[in-house]
C-alpha positions, 0 to 999 in steps of 0.5 A: 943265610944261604948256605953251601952244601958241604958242611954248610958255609955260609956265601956272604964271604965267599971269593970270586976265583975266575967264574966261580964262586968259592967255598971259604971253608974247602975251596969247592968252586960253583958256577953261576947255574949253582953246579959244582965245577972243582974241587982243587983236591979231589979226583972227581965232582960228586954228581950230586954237588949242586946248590940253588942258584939266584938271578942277580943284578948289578947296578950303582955298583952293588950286588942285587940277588933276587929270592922269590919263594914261587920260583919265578924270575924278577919282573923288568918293572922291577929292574932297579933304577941306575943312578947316574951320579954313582958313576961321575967322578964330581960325586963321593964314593958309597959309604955305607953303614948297617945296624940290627934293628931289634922291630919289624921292618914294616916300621921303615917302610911307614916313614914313606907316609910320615910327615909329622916325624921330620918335625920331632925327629929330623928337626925339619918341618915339611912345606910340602909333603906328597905319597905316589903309590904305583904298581911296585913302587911307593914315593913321597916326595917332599920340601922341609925347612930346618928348625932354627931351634933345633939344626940338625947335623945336616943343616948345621954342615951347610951353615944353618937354616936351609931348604931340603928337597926329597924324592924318595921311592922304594921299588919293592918292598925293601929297597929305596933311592932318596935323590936329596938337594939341599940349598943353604941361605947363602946360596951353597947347593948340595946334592945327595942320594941315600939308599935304605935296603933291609931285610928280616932276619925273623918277625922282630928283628931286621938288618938296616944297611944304608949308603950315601954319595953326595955331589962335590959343591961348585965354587970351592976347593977341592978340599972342602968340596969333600968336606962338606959331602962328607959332612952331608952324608954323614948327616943323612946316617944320623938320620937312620940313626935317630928313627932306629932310636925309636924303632926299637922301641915301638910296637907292631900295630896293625890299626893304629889310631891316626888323624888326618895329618898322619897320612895314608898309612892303611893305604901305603900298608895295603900297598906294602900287602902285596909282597908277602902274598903269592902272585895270584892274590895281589889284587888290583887296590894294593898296585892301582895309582894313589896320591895323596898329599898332606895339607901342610897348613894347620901343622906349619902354623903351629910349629912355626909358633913352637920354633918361635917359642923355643928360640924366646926362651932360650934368649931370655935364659942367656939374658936372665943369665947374663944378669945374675953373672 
């Protein structure tokens, strides 16, 4: 956690007092460059009040600071996308929620290439399921089909099975924007976007803060046009609440045993490499263009059967039920 060089507070909860920032434990004010500029209760600045300063960006309403270990500054291919949608009034405000998750953060980043997940966790099964992995940006790209057995919050929000689609790309190691359209059977479109940013706090253990806005429905009021957004947003956290289940109970496994359905995990981590090495050693194999995509078939075909059992022995108890009442 950055910290002041006077007894040591910590920034997150220091106030913005004209263009400085301010010490929330002595009022000691410091400019954008890290110099101190004012201490409201001394004579004079010590010459020696200075603290490291870190480029920022602001964009989609929130607050980026860039750390590089080397020093450098950030490169304009990694300049973060701006979403339009944060700024239109027919869309929701950010909500946001964050966690401690007690597992490394490598375990987040390999869902990029983890179809079978969505099937078991998310209750969704993926028609079409596609990996980009390009210079500093890893996507998946993605059309799911909620289970009838087994509707999650967000299906159950938009009134039972419907059609997911899913653009999701991170831009750097930490950082992802998922653009999600969901379309119901009777024709209701909801349009999302998540945000999934996280950072180590040490090799087992990081935060998870993630944030969602949803475009207000066509043809209903306004009342539940903000309804049904927050019910779909609020889908999208339990989501992050469902994986984290599971991440605190894995183990960090550097080879771990795979069939083909599972994706390029080795490749997405060769990609995800290039991040905690010095500039000089990113070779060309972690930026170079890969796609991959999954062939669906084989697991659609089996878990249709499965959806199709579970529903048979649900009725037969309410029937086997209904008989003995």
């Amino acid at each position: 956690m950055p910290t002041a060089p006077t007894w040591a507070a910590t920034w997150p909860t220091a106030p913005v007092k004209g263009d400085s920032l301010a010490c929330p434990f002595h009022d000691w004010r410091w400019n954008g460059k890290g110099k101190c500029t004012g201490i409201p209760y001394a004579r004079r600045v010590p010459p020696l009040a200075r603290t490291k300063a870190w480029p920022t960006m602001v964009e989609n309403k929130m607050l980026f600071v860039w750390n590089d270990p080397e020093g450098k500054q950030p490169p304009a291919e990694l300049a973060i996308p701006r979403i339009e949608a944060a700024f239109d009034a027919e869309w929701t405000d950010w909500t946001w929620n964050s966690m401690v998750v007690d597992a490394n953060c490598r375990e987040v980043v390999d869902n990029v290439v983890d179809m079978a997940h969505f099937f078991y966790v998310h209750y969704g099964f993926p028609t079409f399921f596609k990996n980009v992995f390009e210079g500093y940006t890893a996507s998946q790209y993605m059309t799911s089909v909620s289970r009838e057995d087994m509707m999650g919050e967000t299906a159950k929000a938009l009134g039972g099975k419907n059609v997911l689609q899913s653009e999701a790309s991170y831009y750097g190691p930490s950082f992802m924007i998922d653009y999600l359209k969901s379309e119901s059977p009777g024709g209701l479109v909801v349009e999302g976007y998540l945000i999934n940013c996280h950072y180590p706090i040490n090799e087992n253990q990081f935060v998870l803060m993630y944030g969602a806005i949803a475009k207000k429905p066509d043809g209903v009021t306004p009342e539940q046009a903000s309804e049904i957004a927050e019910k779909f947003v609020g889908g999208l956290g339990k989501g992050f609440e469902q994986d984290a289940a599971i991440w605190k109970r894995k183990s960090r496994i550097n080879n771990p045993l795979l069939c083909e359905e599972d994706g390029p995990v080795y490749q997405l981590r060769r990609w995800y490499e290039q991040f905690y090495v010095d500039a000089a050693e990113v070779s060309d194999e972690m930026t170079d263009r890969f796609e991959y995509e999954v062939d669906t078939t084989r697991a659609v075909t089996a878990w249709e059967a499965e959806v199709a059992d579970n529903i048979a022995k649900r009725e037969a108890a309410v029937v086997s039920g209904t008989a003995h009442a």
